[in-house]
C-alpha positions as CSV (number, residue, x, y, z in Angstrom):
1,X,7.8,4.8,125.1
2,X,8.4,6.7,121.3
3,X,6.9,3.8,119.5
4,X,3.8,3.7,122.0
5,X,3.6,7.0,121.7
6,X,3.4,7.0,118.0
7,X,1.2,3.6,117.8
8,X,-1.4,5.1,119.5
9,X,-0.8,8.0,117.4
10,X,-2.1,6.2,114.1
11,X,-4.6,5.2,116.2
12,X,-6.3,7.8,116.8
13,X,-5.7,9.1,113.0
14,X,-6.6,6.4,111.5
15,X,-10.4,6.5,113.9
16,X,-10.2,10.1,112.8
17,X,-10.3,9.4,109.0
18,X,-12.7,6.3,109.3
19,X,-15.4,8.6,111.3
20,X,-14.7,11.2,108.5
21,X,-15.3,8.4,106.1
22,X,-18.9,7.2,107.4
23,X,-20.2,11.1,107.9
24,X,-19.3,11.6,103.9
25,X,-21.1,8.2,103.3
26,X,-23.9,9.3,105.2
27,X,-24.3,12.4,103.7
28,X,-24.9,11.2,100.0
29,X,-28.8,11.9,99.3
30,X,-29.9,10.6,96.1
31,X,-33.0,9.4,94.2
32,X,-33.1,5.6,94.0
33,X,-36.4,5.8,92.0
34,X,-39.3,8.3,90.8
35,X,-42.5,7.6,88.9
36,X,-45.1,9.9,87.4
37,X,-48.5,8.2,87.3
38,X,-52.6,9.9,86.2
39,X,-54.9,9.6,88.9
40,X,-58.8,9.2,86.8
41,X,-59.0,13.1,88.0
42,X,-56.8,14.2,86.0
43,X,-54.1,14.8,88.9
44,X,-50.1,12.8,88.6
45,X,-49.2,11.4,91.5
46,X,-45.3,12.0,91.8
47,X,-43.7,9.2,93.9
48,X,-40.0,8.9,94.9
49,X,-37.6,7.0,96.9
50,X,-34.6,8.9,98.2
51,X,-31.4,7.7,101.0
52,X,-28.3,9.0,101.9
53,X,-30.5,11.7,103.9
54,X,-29.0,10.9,107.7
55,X,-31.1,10.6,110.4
56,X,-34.3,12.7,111.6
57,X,-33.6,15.4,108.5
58,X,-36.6,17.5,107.5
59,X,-36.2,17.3,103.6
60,X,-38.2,20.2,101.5
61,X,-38.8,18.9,98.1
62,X,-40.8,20.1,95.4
63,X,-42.7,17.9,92.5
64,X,-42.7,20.0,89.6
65,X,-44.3,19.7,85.6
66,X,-44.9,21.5,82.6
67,X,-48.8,21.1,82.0
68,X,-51.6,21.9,80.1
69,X,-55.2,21.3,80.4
70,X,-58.6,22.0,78.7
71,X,-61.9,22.8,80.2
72,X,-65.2,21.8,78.9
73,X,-68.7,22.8,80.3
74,X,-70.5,19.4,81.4
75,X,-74.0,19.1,81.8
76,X,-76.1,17.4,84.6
77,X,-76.7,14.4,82.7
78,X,-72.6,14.2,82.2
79,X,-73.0,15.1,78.5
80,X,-70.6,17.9,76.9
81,X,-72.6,19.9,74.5
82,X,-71.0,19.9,70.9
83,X,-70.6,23.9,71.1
84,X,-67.5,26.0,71.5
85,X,-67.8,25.8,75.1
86,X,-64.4,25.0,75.9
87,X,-60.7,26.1,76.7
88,X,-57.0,25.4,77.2
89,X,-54.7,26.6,79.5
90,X,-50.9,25.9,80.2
91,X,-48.3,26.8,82.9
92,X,-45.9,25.0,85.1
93,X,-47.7,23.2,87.9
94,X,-45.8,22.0,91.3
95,X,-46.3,21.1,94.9
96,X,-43.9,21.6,97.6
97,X,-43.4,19.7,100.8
98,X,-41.3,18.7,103.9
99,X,-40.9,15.5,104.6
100,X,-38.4,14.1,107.9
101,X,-36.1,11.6,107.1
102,X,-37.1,9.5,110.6
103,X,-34.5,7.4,111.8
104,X,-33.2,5.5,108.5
105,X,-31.8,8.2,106.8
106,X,-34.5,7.9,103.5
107,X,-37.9,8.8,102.5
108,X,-40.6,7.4,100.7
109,X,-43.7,9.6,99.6
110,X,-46.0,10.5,97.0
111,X,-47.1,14.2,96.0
112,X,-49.5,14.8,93.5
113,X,-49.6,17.7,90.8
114,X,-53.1,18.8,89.6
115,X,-53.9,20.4,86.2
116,X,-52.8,24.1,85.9
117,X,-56.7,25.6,86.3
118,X,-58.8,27.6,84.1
119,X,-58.7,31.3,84.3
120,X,-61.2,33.5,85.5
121,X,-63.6,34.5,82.6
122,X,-62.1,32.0,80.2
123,X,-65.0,29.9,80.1
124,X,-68.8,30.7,81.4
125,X,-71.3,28.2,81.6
126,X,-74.5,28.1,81.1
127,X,-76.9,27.2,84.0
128,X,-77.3,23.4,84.7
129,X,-73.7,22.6,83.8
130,X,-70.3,23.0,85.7
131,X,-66.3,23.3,84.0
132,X,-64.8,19.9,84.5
133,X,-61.2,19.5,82.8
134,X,-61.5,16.8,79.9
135,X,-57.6,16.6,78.8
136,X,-54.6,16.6,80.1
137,X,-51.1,16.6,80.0
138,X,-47.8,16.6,82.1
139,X,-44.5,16.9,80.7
140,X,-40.6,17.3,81.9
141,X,-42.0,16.3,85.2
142,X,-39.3,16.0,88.3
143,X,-38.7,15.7,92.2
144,X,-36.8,17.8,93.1
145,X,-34.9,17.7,97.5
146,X,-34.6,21.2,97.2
147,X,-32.6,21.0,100.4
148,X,-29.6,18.8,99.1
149,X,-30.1,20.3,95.7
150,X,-30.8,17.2,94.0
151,X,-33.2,16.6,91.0
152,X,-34.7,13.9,89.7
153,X,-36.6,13.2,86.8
154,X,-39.6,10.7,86.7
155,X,-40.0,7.2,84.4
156,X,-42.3,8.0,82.2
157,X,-41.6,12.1,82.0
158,X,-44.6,12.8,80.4
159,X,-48.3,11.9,80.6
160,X,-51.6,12.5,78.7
161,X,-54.8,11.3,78.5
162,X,-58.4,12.5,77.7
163,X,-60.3,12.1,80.5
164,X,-63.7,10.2,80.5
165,X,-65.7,13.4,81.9
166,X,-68.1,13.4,79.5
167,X,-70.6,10.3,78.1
């Protein structure tokens, strides 16, 4: 009767450390990819892959960049007059978000960053044209799962490009 006793002693251990087992196993969220792209806007889409999550978790994450943009004055006809009728800004642009798991314990999604915008008074316009941002850039972009406290930087980590606002 001891040695059945103890038997189904280890047993009941040794289901006790394998359940143990697949809950840490479970519980291991990480980034398996995350790309920066430029939309023709001017915007960077942020997309990312993350598993390890467990089932039906709402996830808050948080795309974040360094950025810097400048502002031209564009007229009807899509031309930028040649005149000091621009500006730059800079600033740390992000977009937060939550985001469930669903039933496979990983998320796929896509948040986009937009240029950090021009400040109030920084540029007027004369009438007949409108501020349309003509260069960008994005740098030290990441993901981060704010919830797990896990962050992710994105392939490439940077972007730039002049935008083709004006003919």
């Amino acid at each position: 009767m001891k040695q059945e006793f103890t038997t189904h002693r280890k047993l009941a251990v040794a289901a006790m450390l394998a359940a143990l087992a697949l809950v840490a196993w479970a519980a291991n969220p990480h980034f398996l990819s995350a790309t920066a792209s430029l939309q023709a806007d001017g915007d960077a889409n942020v997309c990312f892959r993350e598993t390890g999550l467990g089932d039906n978790q709402n996830i808050s994450y948080l795309a974040s960049a360094t950025a810097s943009a400048t502002y031209h004055c564009v007229n009807n006809g899509g031309k930028c007059p040649n005149a000091a009728n621009k500006t730059a800004t800079s600033g740390l642009v992000s977009t937060p978000a939550t985001i469930s798991s669903g039933k496979n314990g990983s998320i796929r999604a896509c948040l986009t960053l937009s240029p950090p915008p021009a400040q109030p008074g920084d540029l007027t316009c004369p009438g007949g044209q409108h501020v349309a941002v003509t260069d960008v850039t994005y740098s030290d972009i990441k993901i981060a799962d704010q919830t797990n406290n896990v962050v992710q930087s994105t392939t490439p980590s940077s972007l730039s490009a002049t935008l083709t606002v004006c003919e």
